[in-house]
N, C-alpha and C positions, 0 to 999 in steps of 0.2 A: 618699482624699487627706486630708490635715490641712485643719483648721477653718481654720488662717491664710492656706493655701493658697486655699480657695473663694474666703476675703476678698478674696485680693488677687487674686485672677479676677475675679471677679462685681462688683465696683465698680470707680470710677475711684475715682485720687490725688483725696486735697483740693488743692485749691489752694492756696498760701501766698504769699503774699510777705516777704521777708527783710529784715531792717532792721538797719543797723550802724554804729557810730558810730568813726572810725576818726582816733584820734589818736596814729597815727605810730607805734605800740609793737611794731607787728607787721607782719605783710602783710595788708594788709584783703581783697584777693580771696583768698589762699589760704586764709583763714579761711572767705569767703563760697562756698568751692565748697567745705569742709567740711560744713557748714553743709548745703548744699544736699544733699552725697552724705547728711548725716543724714537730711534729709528724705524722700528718697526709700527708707532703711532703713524708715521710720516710716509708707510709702504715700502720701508727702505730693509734689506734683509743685509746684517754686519757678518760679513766673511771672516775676515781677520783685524785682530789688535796687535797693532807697533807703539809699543811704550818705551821712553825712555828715563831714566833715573839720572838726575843731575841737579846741581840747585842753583842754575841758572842759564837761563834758556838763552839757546844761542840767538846772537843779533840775525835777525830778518828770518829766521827759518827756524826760529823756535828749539827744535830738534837737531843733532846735529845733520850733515850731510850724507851720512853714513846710514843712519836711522830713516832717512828721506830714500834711497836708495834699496833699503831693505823692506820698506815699505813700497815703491814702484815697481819692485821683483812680485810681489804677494800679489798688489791690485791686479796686474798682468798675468798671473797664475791662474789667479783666479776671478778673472773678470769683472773685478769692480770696476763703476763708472767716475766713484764719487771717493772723497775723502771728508770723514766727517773727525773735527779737531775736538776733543774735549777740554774746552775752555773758550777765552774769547783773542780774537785776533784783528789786526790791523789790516786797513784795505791791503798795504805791500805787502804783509806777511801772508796774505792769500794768496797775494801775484804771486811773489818768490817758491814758495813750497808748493804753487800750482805746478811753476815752471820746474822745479826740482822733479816731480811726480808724472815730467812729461804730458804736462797741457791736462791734466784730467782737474774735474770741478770739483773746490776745496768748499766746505763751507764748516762755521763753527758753532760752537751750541746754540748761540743767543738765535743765530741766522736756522738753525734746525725750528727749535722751539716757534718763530716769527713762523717758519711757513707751513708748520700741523697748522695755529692758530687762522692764518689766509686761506686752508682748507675748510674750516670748519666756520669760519665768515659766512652768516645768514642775509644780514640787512646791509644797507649802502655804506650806513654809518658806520659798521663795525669792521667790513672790507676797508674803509679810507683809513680809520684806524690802527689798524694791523699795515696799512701800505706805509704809512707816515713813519711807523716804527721801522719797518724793514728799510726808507730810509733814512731813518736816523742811523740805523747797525751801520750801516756800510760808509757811513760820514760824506753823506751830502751836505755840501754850504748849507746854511740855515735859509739862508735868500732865498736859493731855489726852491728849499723843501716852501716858505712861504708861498712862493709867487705859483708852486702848485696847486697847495691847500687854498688859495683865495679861488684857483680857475674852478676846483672841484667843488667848494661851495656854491660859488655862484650857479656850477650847473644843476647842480642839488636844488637848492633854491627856486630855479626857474621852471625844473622838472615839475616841482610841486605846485609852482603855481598855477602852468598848467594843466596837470591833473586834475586840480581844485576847480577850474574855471571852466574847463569841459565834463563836468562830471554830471 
């Protein structure tokens, strides 16, 4: 069988809980059973949803403190590991509503969506591609992402040639 296959035998889902901040633009449950169907693409099983209704998100923690608070009671209840955001957020607003959530791992759709697709990464080429996006999500300087992509090619490159030359 495939390796992803044993994975998802042999352990359980992490836990998550969902978090959404829902100011009227859209439908906030069909978003949040999106959401959820991603999570479970991802091996992730959603416990509970903390939504909050407001039309405009608080600075740095999106949600307010209160919402954050009522959402670290639930994950602790009920043993989630993770908090998945529905929408997208800034490196700090991960730190902040990490730290709100008492140190547990925040991450947001774009950052869900990037790591189904680095599971399902076949070739060299499509794993570098999926890595380069997951850092672009999290706003790595451009320089570094470059002075990566140049090391990764060149090993790429040299991989091949010699395969090519010993073959």
């Amino acid at each position: 069988m495939s390796e992803l296959y044993d994975i998802l035998v042999e352990t359980p889902p992490t836990k998550v809980i969902l978090l959404a901040l829902d100011q009227g633009l859209w439908d906030c449950e069909r978003s949040l059973n999106e959401l959820a169907a991603l999570c479970e693409a991802n091996h992730m099983e959603a416990v509970a949803e903390v939504t909050q209704k407001r039309q405009t998100p608080e600075t740095g923690i999106v949600l307010s403190s209160g919402k954050l608070e009522e959402a670290a009671a639930a994950a602790a209840e009920l043993g989630a590991e993770c908090a998945v955001f529905d929408g997208e957020l800034t490196g700090s607003q991960i730190r902040n509503i990490s730290t709100a959530l008492g140190g547990m791992e925040v991450i947001d759709r774009t950052m869900l969506i990037l790591d189904i697709f680095a599971a399902r990464a076949r070739s060299a080429e499509g794993r570098l591609q999926v890595e380069l996006a997951q850092l672009a999500a999290i706003e790595i300087p451009v320089c570094i992402i470059a002075t990566v992509v140049a090391i990764v090619f060149y090993v790429i490159k040299d991989r091949k040639m010699i395969q090519k030359y010993y073959k």
